[in-house]
N, C-alpha and C positions, 0 to 999 in steps of 0.2 A: 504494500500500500504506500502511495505517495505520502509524503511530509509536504503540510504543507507550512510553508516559510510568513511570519505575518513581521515589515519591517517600517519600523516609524522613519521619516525621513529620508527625503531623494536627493540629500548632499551627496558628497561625491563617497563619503565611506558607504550612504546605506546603497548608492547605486555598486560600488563596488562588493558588496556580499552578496546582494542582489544578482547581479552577473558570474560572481560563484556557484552562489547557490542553483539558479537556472543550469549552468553547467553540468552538476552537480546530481541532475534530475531533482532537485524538490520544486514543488511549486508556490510561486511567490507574488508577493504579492505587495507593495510598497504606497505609505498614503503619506502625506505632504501635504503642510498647511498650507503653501503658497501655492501658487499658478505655474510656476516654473521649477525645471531639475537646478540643483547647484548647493543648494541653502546659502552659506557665506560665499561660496566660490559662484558671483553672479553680476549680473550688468543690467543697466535697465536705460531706455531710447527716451532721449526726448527731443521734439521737432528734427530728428535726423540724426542727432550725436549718440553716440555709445559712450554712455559714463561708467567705466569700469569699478569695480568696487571691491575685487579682491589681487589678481595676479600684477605683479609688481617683475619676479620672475618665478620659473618654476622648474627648480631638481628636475632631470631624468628629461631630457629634451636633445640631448645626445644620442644620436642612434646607435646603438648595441650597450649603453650602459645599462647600468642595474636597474635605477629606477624607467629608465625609457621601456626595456624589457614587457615590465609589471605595467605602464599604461596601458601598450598595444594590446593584453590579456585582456583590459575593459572599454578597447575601443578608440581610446585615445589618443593622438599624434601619429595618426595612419595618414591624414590625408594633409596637412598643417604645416604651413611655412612656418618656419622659426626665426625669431629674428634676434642675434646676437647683438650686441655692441660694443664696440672694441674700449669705450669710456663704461664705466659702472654708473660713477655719479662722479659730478663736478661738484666742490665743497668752497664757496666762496666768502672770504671770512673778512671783505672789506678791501679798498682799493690796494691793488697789487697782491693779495692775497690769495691765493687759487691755488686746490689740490685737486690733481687728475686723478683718481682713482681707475687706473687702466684693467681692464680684464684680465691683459696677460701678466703673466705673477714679475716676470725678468723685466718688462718698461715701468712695472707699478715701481718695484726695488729700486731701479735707477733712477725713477721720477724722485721718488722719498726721501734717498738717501743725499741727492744731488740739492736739494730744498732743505733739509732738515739732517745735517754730517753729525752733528752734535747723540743723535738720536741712532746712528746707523745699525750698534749693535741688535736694537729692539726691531727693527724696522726689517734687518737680513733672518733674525729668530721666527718672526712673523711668516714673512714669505717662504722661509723653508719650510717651518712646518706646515703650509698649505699645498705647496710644492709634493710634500710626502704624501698629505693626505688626500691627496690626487690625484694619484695612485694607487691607493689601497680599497681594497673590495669586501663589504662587512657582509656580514650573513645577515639574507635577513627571509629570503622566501619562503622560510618554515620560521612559525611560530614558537618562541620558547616552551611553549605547554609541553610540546610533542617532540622535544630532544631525549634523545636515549645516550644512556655513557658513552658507547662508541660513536657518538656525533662531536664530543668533546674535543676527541685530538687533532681530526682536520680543522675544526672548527678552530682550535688555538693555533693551529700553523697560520691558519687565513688572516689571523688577527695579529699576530705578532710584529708585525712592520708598524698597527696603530699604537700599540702600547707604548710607544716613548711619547709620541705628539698626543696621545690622552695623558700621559702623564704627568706631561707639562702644560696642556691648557683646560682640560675638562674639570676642573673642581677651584677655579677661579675664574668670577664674573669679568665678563668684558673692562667694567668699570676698573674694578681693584685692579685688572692687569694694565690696564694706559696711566696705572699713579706713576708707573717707573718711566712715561716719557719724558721730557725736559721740556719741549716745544710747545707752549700752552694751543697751538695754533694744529699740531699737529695730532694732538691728545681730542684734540676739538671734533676733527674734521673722523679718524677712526670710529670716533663715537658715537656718528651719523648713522652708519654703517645698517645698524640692525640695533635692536634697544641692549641697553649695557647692563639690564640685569639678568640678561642670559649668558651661558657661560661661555668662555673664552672659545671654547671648541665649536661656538655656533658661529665666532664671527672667520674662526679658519676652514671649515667648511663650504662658505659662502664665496671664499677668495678661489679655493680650490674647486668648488663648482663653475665659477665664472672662467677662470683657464684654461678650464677643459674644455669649455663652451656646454656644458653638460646644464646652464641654468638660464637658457633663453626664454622668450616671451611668443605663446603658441601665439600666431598671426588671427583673429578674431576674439583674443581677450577670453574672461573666466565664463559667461554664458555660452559663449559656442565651445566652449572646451568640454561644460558640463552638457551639453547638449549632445556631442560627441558619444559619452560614454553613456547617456538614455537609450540613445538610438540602441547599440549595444546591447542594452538589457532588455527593450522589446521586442528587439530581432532576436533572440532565445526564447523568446513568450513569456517574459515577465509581464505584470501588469503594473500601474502605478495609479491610483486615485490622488489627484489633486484636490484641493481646495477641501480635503479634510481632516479637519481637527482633533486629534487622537486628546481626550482631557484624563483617558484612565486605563492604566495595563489593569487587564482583570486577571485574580488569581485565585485557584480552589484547590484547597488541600497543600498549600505551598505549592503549589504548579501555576506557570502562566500561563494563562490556557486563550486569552482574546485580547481585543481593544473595544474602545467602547468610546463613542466619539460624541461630537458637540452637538448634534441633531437629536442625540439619544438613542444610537441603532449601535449595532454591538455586532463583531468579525471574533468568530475563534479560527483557533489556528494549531497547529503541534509547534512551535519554535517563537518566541518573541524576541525580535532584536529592536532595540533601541540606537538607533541612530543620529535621535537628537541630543540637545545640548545636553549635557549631562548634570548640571543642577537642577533644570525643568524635568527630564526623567527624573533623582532620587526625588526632588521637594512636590513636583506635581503628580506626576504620572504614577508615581509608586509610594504615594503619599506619607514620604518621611520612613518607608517600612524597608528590614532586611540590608538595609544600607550599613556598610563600615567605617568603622572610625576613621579608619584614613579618607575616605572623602567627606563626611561630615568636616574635621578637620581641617582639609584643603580648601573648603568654600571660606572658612574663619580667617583662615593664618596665612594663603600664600595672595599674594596679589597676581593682580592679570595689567598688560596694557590694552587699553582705551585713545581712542582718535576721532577724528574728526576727517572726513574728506569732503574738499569743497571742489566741485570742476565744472569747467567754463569751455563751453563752447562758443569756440571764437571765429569771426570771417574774416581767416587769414591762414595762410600757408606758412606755417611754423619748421617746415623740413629740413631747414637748412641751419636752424638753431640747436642748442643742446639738447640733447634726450633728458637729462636728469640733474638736476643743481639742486642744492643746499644755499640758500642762499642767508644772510646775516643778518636779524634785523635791525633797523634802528632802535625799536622799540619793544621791549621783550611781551610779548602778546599770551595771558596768562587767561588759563580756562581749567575753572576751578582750581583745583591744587596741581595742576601739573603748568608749566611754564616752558614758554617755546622762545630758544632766543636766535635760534634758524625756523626755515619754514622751506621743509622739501617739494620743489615743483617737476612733473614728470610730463613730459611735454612729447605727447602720445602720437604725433603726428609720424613715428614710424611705419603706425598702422593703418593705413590708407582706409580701413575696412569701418574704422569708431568714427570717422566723421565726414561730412560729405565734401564732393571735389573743390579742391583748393581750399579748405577750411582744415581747423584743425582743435582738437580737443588736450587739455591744461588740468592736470590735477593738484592739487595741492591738500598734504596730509600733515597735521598736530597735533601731538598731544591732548588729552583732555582725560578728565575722567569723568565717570559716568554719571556719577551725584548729580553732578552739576546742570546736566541738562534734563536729569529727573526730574529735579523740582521746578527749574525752568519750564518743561513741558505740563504741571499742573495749570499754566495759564497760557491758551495760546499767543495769546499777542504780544505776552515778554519774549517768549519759545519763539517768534517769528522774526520778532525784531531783532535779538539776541544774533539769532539766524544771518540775519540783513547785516547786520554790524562786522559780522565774521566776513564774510563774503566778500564788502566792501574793501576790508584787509586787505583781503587776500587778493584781488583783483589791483588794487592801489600796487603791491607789489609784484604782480603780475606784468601789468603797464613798466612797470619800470625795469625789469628784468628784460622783459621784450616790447621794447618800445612800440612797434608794428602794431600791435592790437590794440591800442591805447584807439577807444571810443569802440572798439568793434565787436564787442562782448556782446553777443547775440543769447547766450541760456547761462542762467547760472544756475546750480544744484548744491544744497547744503544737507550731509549725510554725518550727523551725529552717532555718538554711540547708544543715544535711546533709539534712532531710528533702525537702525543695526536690531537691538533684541526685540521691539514691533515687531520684525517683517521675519524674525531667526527664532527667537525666543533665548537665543544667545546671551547668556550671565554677562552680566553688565556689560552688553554691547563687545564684549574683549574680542578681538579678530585670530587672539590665539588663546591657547589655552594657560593655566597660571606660569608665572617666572619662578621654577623651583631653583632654591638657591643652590649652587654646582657644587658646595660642599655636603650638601643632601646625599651625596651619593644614586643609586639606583634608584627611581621611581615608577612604579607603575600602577595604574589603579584595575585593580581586578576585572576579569570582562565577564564576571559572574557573581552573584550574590549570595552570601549564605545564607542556606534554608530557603531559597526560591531556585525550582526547576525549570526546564526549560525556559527561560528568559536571558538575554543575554547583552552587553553593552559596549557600541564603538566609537571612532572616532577621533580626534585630536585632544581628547581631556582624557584616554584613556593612556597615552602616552605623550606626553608634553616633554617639547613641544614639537609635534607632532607637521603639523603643516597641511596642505595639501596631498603631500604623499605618503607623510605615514599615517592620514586618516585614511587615504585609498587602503594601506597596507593593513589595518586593523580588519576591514570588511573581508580581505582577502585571507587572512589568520584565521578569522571566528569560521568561514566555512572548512578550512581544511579541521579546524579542532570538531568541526561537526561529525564531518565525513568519517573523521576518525574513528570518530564515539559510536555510530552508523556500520563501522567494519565497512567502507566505501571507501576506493581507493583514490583520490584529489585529481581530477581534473582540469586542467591549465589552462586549455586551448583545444 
């Protein structure tokens, strides 16, 4: 008798167990509170522009690497221009002040070291360990549930090239590692990078992704990426119901047995995954019940980052401008408790496809935290102005950045971190999951509950920080730990 599969959310982890599991033979079935696949990895059109709202870049965009591998399994970057950029980001920190952040690791080093001689030891440390870790291949296609001893000793050979470059940057935060630069200008511009209270081994990763070319930008942005891997999971005969509201996993006898949604009509099923945000699943969906201390805990104690994206569709051809600046402000632009004293603008006009001919689309992302537009949003006409005010900003320095657009701002878009959990249900808006501090050690939160059967939980809060791809990789984990349990032997392709 078929299993049938019942899974909350068509992000890209629940469409990727989704597409497992249809391989898999069970039958599935996926509901979603929005109108569209994607959850956070999503885009939305206005009067012609595509205002992107998750991929910045994305791991595994290299053909024949590890993660490239593991999309084409769910569909993804089969058909998909990639578009690299030989600059990462420009970090401009006042007249005559400019850091190139180059892709390749050998012009980043000579850029660095030729600007900044004082700093060179830290600066050759850097680059080499990304150098290494840009090379090295981790395991990761099988799930840790399902390692047996004799998986141990290859498994320790494959790893052994990372143990020096984990051992010197993984259990120290970005932050505390740029104390030992000298260059307040260069400590500055590093620090752009990726937020600094993630660990040192997230910002050499990212260096060594970029040199590989392995962290390009799929050409159609995060909806048609997530749109990619749907197609995917219907063409296997999954189903998906949209625009409904899952408000309760039901459970009998300790087993989860259905969902039971906002209308009042109730799906059983043999399998429940949860693939939405993971504090709406424990606090809503499974009403505070079976949950463990470590994630009770984790919603308390660990913090997440919050932003703000504002983007402006402009009539003007920005192509021949920068892709990516950090630019310095005069004035430090302070939302809630978090303070922006750059303001990174991504000037999307690579993508011919987000805005119409000769025009081009401008993002700009800061800090905020989510309080702040909480209570703002109990009134809307502070919540709109508030809005207005930001925009303004950011446009002010838009104009001035790129003189050319100055009057020709045709749409502007203001995307808080309340707007973010409205449309996700997403724990305070965060676009990732919490900053576990790098001397934490190992972190994982279990993808199963004690004392509840068949229910099961994925995503970028099950392993943080997780990303786009190791949310993909969790959906692809929870069905092979199925299959297992099943005595079925995992199906790839």
């Amino acid at each position: 008798m078929t299993k049938k599969v019942l899974i909350i959310g068509a992000g890209v982890a629940g469409l990727s167990a989704g597409i497992h599991a249809c391989r898999n033979g069970y039958e599935v079935e996926i509901f979603e509170m929005h109108n569209l696949p994607g959850g956070l990895c999503s885009a939305w059109e206005k009067k012609g522009y595509i205002f992107d709202g998750c991929i910045h870049y994305l791991f595994g965009t290299k053909p024949g690497s590890q993660f490239n591998r593991l999309w084409r399994e769910v569909g993804a970057l089969s058909d998909v221009e990639i578009i690299n950029q030989d600059i990462f980001m420009n970090i401009e920190g006042g007249p005559g002040k400019v850091v190139h952040i180059y892709s390749d690791l050998d012009r980043l080093e000579k850029h660095l070291v030729e600007q900044f001689p004082e700093d060179e030891a830290v600066i050759r440390k850097i680059t080499g360990a990304a150098r290494a870790f840009s090379k090295i291949k981790t395991p990761m296609e099988k799930p840790e549930e399902l390692y047996k001893f004799w998986d141990l000793p290859p498994m320790l050979l494959t790893m052994m090239p990372l143990f020096k470059v984990m051992g010197q940057f993984s259990r120290v935060s970005i932050a505390e590692y740029l104390k030992q630069i000298k260059d307040p200008f260069l400590k500055e511009a590093l620090g752009l990078l990726i937020p600094t209270g993630y660990s040192m081994i997230s910002l050499i990763s990212v260096l060594a992704s970029l040199h590989s070319r392995d962290a390009g930008f799929p050409q159609g942005g995060s909806l048609k990426f997530a749109q990619s891997i749907e197609r995917r999971f219907l063409e296997l005969g999954g189903r998906i119901n949209y625009r409904s509201r899952v408000i309760e996993i039901l459970i009998e006898n300790s087993r989860a047995v259905g969902l039971l949604f906002e209308d009042g009509t109730e799906v059983t099923g043999d399998i429940v995954i949860s693939a939405a945000d993971l504090h709406h699943t424990a606090f809503k969906l499974l009403r505070s019940k079976n949950l463990t201390p470590l994630i009770k805990e984790s919603f308390v104690n660990l913090p997440t980052y919050t932003s703000v994206q504002v983007s402006l569709g402009i009539d003007c051809d920005l192509s021949g401008e920068a892709k990516s600046v950090a630019v310095k402000l005069d004035k430090q632009i302070a939302l809630g408790n978090k303070q922006n004293n750059y303001m990174c603008l991504t000037n999307l006009s690579f993508d011919s496809t987000l805005a119409p001919a000769g025009k081009s689309v401008v993002r700009a992302i800061l800090f905020s935290s989510y309080e702040y537009w909480e209570v703002l949003a109990k009134n809307k006409e502070r919540y709109r102005e508030k809005k207005d005010n930001l925009a303004n900003q950011v446009i002010k320095e838009v104009e001035k950045r790129f003189p050319s657009t100055k009057g020709r701002i045709e749409v502007i878009d203001v995307a808080t971190p309340y707007t973010y959990n409205r449309y996700t249900n997403v724990y305070k808006g965060a676009y990732m999951a919490w900053i576990v501090p790098p001397d934490a050690g190992r972190f994982k939160i279990p993808k199963e509950l004690p004392g509840l059967e068949n229910f099961y939980q994925i995503g970028q809060w099950v392993a943080p920080p997780a990303g786009l791809p190791g949310s993909m990789l969790t959906g692809r984990h929870m069905i092979q730990i199925i299959c297992s349990r099943d005595k079925k032997p995992f199906q790839n392709g």
